[in-house]
N, C-alpha and C positions, 0 to 999 in steps of 0.2 A: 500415614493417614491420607485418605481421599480431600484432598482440597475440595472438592465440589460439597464435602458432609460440614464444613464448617465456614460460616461468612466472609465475606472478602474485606479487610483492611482498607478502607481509603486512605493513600497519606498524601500530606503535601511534600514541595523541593525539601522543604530543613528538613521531614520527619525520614525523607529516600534516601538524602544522601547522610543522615545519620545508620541509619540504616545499609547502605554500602560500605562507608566506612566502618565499620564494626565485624566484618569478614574480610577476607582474604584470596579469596577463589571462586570464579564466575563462569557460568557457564550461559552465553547468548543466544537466545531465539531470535525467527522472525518467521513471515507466510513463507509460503513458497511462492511460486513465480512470481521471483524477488524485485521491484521494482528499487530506483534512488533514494528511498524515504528510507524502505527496508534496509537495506545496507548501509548507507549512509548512517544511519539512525544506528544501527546495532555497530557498526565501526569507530566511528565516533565515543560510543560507551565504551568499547574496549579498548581503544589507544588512550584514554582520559581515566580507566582503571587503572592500566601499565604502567600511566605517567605518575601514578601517588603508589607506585610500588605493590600493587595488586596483581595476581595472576589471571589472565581471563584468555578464554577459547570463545570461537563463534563459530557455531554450528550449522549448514546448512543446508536444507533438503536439497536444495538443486546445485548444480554447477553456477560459479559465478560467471556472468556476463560478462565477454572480453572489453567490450567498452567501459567496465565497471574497473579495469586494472590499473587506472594512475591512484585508486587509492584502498583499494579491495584485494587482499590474498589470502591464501589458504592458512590458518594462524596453527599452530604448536598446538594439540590434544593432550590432553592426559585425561585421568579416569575423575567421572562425572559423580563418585560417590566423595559426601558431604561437601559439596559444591553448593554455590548460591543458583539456582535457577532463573536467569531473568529474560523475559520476552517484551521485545521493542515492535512496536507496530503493527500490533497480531491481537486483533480483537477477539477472536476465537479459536479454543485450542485445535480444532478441528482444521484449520489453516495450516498446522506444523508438518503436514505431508509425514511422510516415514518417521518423525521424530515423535507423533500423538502419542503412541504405545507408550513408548519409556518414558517421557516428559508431561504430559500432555496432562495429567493430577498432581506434577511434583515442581509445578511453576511458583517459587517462591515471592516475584516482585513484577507484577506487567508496567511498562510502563506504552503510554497509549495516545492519541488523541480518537480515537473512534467512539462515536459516540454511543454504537452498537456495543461495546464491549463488553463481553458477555458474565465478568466478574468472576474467570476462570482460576483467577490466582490467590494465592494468600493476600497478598497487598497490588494495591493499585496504585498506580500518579497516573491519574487522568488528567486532561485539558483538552474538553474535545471544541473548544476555540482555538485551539492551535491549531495553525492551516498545514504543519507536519509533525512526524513524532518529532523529527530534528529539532525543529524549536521547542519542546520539549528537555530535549538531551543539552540543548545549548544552553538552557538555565539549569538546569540538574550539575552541570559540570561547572558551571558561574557557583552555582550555592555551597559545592566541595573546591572550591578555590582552585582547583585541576589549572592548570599550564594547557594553554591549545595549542599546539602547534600547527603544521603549515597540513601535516594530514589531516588530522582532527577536523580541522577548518576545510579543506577539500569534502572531506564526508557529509558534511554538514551541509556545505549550500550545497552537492550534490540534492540531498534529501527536499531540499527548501526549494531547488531550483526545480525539478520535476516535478512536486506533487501539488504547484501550482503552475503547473504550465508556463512555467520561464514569468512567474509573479502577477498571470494576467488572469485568472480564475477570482472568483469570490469569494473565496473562502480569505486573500492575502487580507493582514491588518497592518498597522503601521507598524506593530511588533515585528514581524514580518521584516519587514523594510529595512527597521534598525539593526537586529543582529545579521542580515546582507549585510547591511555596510560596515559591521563591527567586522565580520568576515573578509572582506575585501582590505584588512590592513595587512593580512595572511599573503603569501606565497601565494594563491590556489588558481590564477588566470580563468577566470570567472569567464571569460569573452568563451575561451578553449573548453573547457566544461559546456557551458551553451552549444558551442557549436556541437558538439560529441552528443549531446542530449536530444539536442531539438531539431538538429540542419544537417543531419548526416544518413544517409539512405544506401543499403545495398539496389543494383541493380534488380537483383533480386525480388528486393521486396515491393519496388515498382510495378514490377509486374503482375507480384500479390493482387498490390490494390487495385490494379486493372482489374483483375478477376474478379476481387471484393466486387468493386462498384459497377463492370456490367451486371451481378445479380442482385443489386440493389432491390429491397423494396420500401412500399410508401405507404404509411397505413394512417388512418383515422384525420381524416382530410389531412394530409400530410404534414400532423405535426409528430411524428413518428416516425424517422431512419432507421430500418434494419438490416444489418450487415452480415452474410456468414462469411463464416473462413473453416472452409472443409479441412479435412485430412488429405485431400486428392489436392487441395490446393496448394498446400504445405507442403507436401512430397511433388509435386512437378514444381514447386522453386525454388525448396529449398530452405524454405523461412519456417521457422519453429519458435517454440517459445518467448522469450522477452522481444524478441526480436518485432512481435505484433501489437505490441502493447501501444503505438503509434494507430493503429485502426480506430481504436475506440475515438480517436480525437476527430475524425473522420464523419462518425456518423453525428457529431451535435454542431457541425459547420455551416449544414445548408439553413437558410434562411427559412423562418419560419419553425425549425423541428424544438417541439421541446424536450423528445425522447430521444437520446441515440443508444440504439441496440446495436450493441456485437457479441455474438455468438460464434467463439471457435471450438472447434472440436481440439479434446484433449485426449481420448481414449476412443475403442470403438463406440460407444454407449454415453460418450462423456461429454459435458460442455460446459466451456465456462464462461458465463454471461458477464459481460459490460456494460453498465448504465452510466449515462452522462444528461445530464435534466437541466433545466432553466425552469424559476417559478413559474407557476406555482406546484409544478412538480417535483416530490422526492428522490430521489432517486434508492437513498436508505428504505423508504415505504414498498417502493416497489421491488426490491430486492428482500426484503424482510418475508414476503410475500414466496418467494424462490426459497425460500431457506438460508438466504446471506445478510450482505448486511452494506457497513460502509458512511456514507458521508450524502449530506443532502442533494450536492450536486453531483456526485460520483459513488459510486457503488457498484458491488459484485457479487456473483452467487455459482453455486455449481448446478448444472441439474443437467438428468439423468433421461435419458430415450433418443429416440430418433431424433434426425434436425427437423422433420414439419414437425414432432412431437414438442418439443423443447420449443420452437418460435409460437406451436399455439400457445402453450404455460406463460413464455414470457410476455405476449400481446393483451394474453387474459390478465395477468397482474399492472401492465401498464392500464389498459381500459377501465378496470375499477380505481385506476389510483385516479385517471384523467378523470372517469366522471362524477369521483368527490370532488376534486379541485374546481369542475366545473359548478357542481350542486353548490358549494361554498362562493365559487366568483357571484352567482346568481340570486344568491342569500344576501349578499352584500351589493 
């Protein structure tokens, strides 16, 4: 049956992991251009299935990130018929890259914090207060009494540690805080993960952002950074995929911007937009706008044409998000 012809289940922790426990065999989702949350988040759930005697695979559109290897490897397959279907940190199915076709109406349990999510599965555990899925997954696996161990716990502040910026973004709560430090009684050299995450740069990709930042532009009295990252720029050094995911942090650093755009090219025709916002701008708004989605202070979307094609779309959806925020500052 089409999951999108029948309503989506909301459940809480008791009602998920009652719900987990009552099968046997799992098959893991996540986006593609897999970021620490994503991984983290869906590895995490599968060493925490294994560990109560459950069978589980995780699936993944892309290659895993070599940085991603002290606690991420290619896991054991077998056949995905009468399997549980679960997607961790994938607000929409549209996100599963080459897995949308076979999975993409057969997602049995999402589990999420995106507040975008677009209620693609059977059942739901949302917390879109959670500043990652991981904290999510870290009480999902508290409420099935799961054993953590030293990987488990690596995946996890993996997840916690990226998708707030090493804990200095807005979105961190004190929740946040606590399960770091419940994590920190674990094996996981927290110090070594930081460094690997946040302080570690190919020469390579130095010279990226050279490129990036001479074609810098600055738009709507300069509270607006736009950043591309060509095809031509990726193929002279080298730098591809996850590996750029550090630009976006780039464009919402200078002083004054409340928008940071990056736009890299993903195909001839292709690009995949980054937003990064400070109030009273959305960033989820302006991206909702692209056809994506995401988080208020962070967000992302695909869109389709040329690059002046694609920077006018994406300057038109910031410019109407700015001049509600403005029309609202001015009201008040």
């Amino acid at each position: 049956m089409d999951k999108n012809s029948v309503s989506c289940e909301h459940l809480n922790l008791r009602q998920t992991a009652k719900f987990l426990k009552q099968h046997d065999r799992f098959v893991i989702l996540t986006h593609t251009s897999v970021d620490g949350d994503a991984l983290g988040s869906a590895y995490a759930l599968y060493y925490g299935l294994r560990e109560i005697g459950k069978s589980a695979m995780v699936l993944l559109a892309d290659d895993i990130p070599p940085k991603y290897g002290y606690f991420a490897t290619e896991t054991v397959t077998f056949p995905t018929e009468g399997a549980v279907i679960v997607s961790v940190d994938l607000a929409d199915k549209r996100l599963m890259g080459k897995y949308e076709e076979e999975f993409g109406d057969r997602v049995d349990l999402s589990i999420d914090h995106h507040i975008s999510n677009t209620e693609y599965a059977a059942r739901l555990l949302l917390d879109a207060n959670a500043a990652a899925a991981c904290e999510v997954v870290y009480e999902l696996l508290e409420q099935m009494d799961v054993n953590i161990n030293d990987m488990t716990a690596k995946a996890l502040y993996t997840g916690l540690a990226t998708d707030t910026g090493c804990f200095k973004y807005a979105n961190v709560t004190a929740k946040t805080h606590l399960i770091a430090a419940q994590l920190y009684e674990y094996n996981i050299d927290a110090a070594e993960i930081n460094r690997l995450m946040f302080d570690t740069k190919s020469k390579n990709l130095l010279d990226l952002e050279r490129q990036v930042l001479q074609t810098a532009e600055y738009h709507f009295d300069n509270r607006c950074m736009l950043l591309a990252v060509t095809a031509e720029m990726q193929q002279q050094t080298g730098c591809s995929g996850t590996e750029l995911d550090g630009i976006a942090v780039i464009s919402r650093s200078l002083e004054g911007v409340l928008a940071g755009v990056t736009v890299k090219q993903t195909g001839e025709d292709v690009f995949k937009v980054s937003l990064r916002t400070y109030p009273p701008l959305s960033a989820a708004e302006i991206c909702k706008r692209l056809g994506g989605g995401g988080h208020v202070a962070a967000a992302g979307a695909t869109v389709h044409g040329t690059l002046s094609q694609v920077k006018e779309s994406v300057l038109n959806a910031v410019a109407a998000v700015m001049e509600e925020a403005d029309a609202g500052s001015s009201v008040n």
